[in-house]
BADREN-646652 format. One record per residue: residue in three letters; x, y, z of N, C-alpha, C in turn. Coordinates in steps of 0.05 Angstrom, whole numbers, padded with zeros to 5 digits, always signed. Example, Ala and Ser with C-alpha at 12.3 -4.5 7.8 and 13.67 -1.06 7.14 Angstrom:
% residues 2
ala+00264-00114+00156+00246-00090+00156+00264-00066+00156/ser+00257-00045+00142+00273-00021+00143+00258+00001+00157/
***
This chain:
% residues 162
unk+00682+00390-00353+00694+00411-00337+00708+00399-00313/unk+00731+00413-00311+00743+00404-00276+00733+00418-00256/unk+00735+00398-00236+00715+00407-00210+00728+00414-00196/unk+00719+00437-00182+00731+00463-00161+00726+00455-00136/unk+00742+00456-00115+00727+00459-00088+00738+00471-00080/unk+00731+00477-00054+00736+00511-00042+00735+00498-00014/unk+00749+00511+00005+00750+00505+00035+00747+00520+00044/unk+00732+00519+00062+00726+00551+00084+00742+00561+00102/unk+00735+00587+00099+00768+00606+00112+00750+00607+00139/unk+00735+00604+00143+00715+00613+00162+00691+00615+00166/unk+00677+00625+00193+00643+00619+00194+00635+00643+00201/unk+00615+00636+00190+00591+00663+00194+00571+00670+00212/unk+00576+00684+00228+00550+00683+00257+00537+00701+00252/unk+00504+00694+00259+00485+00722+00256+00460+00713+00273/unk+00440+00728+00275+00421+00727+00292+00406+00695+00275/unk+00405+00691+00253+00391+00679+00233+00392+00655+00241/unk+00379+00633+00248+00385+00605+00250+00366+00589+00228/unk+00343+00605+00215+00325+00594+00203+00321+00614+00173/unk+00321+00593+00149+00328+00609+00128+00288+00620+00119/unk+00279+00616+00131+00246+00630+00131+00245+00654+00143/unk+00231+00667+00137+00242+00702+00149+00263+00723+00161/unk+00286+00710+00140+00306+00723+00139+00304+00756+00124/unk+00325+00772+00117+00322+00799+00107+00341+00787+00079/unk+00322+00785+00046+00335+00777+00040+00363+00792+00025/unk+00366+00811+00032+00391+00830+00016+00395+00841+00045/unk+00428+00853+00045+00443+00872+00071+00430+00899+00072/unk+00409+00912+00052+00394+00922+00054+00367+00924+00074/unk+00363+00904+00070+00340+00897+00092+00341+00895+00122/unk+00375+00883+00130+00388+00883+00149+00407+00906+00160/unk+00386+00926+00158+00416+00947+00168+00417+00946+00194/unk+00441+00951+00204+00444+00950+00230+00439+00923+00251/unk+00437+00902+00230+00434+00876+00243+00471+00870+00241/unk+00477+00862+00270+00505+00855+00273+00510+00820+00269/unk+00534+00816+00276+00539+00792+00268+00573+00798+00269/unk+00587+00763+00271+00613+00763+00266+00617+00748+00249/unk+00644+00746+00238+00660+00734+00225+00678+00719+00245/unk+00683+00694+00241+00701+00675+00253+00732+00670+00231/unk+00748+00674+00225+00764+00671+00216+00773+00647+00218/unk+00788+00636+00204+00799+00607+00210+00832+00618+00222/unk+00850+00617+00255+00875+00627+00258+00899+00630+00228/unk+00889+00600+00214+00917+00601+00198+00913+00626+00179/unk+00893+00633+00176+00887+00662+00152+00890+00689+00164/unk+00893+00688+00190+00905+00705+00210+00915+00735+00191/unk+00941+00720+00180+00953+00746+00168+00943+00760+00154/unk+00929+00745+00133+00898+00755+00114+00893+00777+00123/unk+00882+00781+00136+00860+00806+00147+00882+00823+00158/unk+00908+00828+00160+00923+00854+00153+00913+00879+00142/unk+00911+00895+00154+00897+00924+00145+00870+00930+00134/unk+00853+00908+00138+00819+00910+00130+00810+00926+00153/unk+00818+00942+00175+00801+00952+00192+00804+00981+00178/unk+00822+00983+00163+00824+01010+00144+00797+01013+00122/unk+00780+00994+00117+00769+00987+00103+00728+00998+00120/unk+00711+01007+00105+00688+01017+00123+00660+00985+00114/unk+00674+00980+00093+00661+00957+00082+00675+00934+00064/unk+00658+00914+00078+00680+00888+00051+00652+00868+00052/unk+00662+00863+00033+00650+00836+00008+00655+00813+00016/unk+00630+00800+00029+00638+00767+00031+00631+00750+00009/unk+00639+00736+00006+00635+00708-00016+00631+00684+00007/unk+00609+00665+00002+00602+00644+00023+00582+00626+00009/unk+00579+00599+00027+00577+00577+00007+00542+00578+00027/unk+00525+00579+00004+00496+00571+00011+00492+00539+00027/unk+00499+00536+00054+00511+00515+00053+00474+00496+00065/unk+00458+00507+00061+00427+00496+00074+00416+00491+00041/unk+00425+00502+00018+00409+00500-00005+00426+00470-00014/unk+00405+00459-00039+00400+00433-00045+00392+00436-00074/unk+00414+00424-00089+00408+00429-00122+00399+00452-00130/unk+00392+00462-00152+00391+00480-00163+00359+00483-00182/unk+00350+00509-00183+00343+00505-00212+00346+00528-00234/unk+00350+00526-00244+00356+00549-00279+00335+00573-00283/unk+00297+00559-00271+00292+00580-00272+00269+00590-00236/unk+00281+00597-00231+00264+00612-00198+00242+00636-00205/unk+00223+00632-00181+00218+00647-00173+00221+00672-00152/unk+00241+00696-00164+00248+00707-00138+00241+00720-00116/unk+00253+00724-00088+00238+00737-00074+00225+00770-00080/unk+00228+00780-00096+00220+00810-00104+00205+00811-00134/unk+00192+00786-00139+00173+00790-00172+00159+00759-00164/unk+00142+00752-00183+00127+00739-00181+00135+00716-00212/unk+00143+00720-00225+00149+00716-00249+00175+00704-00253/unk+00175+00679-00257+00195+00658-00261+00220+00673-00276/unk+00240+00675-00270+00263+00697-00281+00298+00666-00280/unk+00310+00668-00299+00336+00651-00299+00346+00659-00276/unk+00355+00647-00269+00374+00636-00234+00399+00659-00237/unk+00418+00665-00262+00432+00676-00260+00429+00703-00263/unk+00396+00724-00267+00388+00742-00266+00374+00752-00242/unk+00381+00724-00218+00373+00738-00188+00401+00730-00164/unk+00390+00732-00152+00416+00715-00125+00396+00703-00112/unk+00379+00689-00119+00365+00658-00109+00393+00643-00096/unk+00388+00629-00075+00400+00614-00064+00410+00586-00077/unk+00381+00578-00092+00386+00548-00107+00400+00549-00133/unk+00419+00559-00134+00441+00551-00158+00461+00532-00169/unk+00468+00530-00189+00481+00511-00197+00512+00505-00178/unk+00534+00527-00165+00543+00533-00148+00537+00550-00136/unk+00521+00540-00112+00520+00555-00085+00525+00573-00067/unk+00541+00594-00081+00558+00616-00071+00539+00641-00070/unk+00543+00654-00052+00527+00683-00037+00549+00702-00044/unk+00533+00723-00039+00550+00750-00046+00539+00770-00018/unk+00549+00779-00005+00535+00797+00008+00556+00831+00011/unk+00558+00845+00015+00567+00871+00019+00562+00882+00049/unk+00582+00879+00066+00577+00892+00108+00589+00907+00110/unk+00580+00927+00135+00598+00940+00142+00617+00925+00159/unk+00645+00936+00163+00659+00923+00175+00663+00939+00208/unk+00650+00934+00230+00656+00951+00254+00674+00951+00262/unk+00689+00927+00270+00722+00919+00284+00729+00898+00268/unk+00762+00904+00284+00772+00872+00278+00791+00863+00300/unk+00786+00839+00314+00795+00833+00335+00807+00805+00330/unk+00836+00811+00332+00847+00779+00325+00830+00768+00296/unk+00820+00749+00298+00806+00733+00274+00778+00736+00283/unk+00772+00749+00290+00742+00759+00294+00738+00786+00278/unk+00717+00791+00267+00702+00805+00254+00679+00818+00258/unk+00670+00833+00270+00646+00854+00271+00635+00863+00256/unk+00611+00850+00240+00601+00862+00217+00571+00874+00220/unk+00558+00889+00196+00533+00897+00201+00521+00898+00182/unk+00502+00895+00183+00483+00887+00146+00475+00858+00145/unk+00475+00840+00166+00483+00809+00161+00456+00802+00150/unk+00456+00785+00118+00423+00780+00113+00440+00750+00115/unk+00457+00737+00127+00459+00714+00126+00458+00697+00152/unk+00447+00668+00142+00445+00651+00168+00471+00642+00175/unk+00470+00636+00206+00479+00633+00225+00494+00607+00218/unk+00523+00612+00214+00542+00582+00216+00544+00582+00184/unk+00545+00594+00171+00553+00596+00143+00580+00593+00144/unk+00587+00575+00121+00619+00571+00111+00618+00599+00105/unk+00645+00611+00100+00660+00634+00096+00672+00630+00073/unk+00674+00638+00039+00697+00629+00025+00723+00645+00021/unk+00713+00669+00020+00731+00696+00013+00726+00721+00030/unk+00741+00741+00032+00737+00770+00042+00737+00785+00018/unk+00733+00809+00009+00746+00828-00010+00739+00852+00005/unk+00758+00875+00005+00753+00892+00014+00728+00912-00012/unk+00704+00926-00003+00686+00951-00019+00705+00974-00028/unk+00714+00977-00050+00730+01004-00054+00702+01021-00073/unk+00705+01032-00060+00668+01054-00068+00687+01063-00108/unk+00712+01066-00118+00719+01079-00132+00717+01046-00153/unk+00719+01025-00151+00723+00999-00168+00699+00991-00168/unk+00681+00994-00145+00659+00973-00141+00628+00985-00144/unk+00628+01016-00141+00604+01033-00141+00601+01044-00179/unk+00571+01028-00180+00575+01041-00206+00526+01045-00206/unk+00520+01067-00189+00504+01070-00192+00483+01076-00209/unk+00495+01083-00237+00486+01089-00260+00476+01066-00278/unk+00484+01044-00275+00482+01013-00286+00451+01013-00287/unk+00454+00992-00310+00421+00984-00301+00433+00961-00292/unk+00397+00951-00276+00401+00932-00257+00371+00910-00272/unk+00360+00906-00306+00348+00889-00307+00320+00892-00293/unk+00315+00869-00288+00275+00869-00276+00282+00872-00255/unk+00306+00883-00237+00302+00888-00214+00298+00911-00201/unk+00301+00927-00225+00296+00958-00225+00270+00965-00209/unk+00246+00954-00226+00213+00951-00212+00207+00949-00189/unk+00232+00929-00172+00223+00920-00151+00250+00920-00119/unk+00264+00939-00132+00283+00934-00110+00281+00952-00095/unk+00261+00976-00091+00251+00992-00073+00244+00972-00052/unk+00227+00954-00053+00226+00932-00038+00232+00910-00010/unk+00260+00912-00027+00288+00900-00015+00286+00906+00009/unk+00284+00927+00019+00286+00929+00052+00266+00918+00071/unk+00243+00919+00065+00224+00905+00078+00209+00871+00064/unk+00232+00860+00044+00224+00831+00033+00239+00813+00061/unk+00217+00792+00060+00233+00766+00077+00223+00755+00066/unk+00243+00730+00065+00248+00703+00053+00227+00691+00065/unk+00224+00671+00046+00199+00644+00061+00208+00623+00054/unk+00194+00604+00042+00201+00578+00046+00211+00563+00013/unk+00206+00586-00007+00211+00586-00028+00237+00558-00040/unk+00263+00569-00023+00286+00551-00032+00303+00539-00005/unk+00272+00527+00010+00281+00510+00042+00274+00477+00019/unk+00295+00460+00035+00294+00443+00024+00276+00431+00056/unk+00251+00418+00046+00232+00407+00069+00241+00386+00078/
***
């Protein structure tokens, strides 16, 4: 396979400096603020996202360390494939999260929901369109059991590299 690399548009600020009792989904974090740093040259990028009530970051797990295929996740107890959770330790490293978006000031960003640590590479924006992206009816797998959860789970030390 050819190898991808990705450069960061930007950084990620949040209260989080330590990946041990974090909130692990934007669920768990409501109303926890945080910014977005933009990188100037992407400047134009963010053209009309304040029209937007939520957007989609993509960001590089940049504290995790190798991978493995099968985890234990934070919401079951029961070893489940890596690509049936959003464990941190994956084969590529990439996060998904969903914020609200409060402002946008120059290349700064005002966000809320942040379950991410503090100084995270940035890879992408996408803006939430509730009509492309909302599909509540889905199943959601073994996570069905346990994602009542989600709001009150914190992370531990599970996928800290010591």
């Amino acid at each position: 396979m050819t190898e991808i690399i990705f450069t960061p548009i930007g950084t990620i600020h949040s209260p989080f400096n330590d990946p041990r009792d974090m909130p692990i989904q934007p669920v768990g974090a409501r109303g926890v603020r945080g910014t977005i740093e933009l990188d100037p040259i992407y400047a134009a990028g963010i053209k009309d996202l304040e029209g937007f009530s939520r957007i989609i970051v993509l960001y590089h797990f940049h504290r995790s360390r190798g991978y493995s295929l099968e985890v234990i996740p934070f919401l079951d107890k029961t070893p489940r494939g890596v690509f049936s959770t959003r464990a941190p330790r994956r084969p590529n490293a990439v996060g998904i999260s969903m914020l609200k978006l409060i402002a946008v000031d120059g290349t700064t960003l005002t966000v809320e929901d942040v379950d991410i640590l503090d100084g995270t590479p940035l890879l992408d924006i996408k803006p939430y369109v509730p009509v492309f992206d909302a599909h509540p009816d889905e199943r959601s797998g073994w996570v069905t059991a346990t994602s009542e959860d989600a709001g009150a789970m914190r992370s531990d030390d599970r996928f800290v590299d010591m």
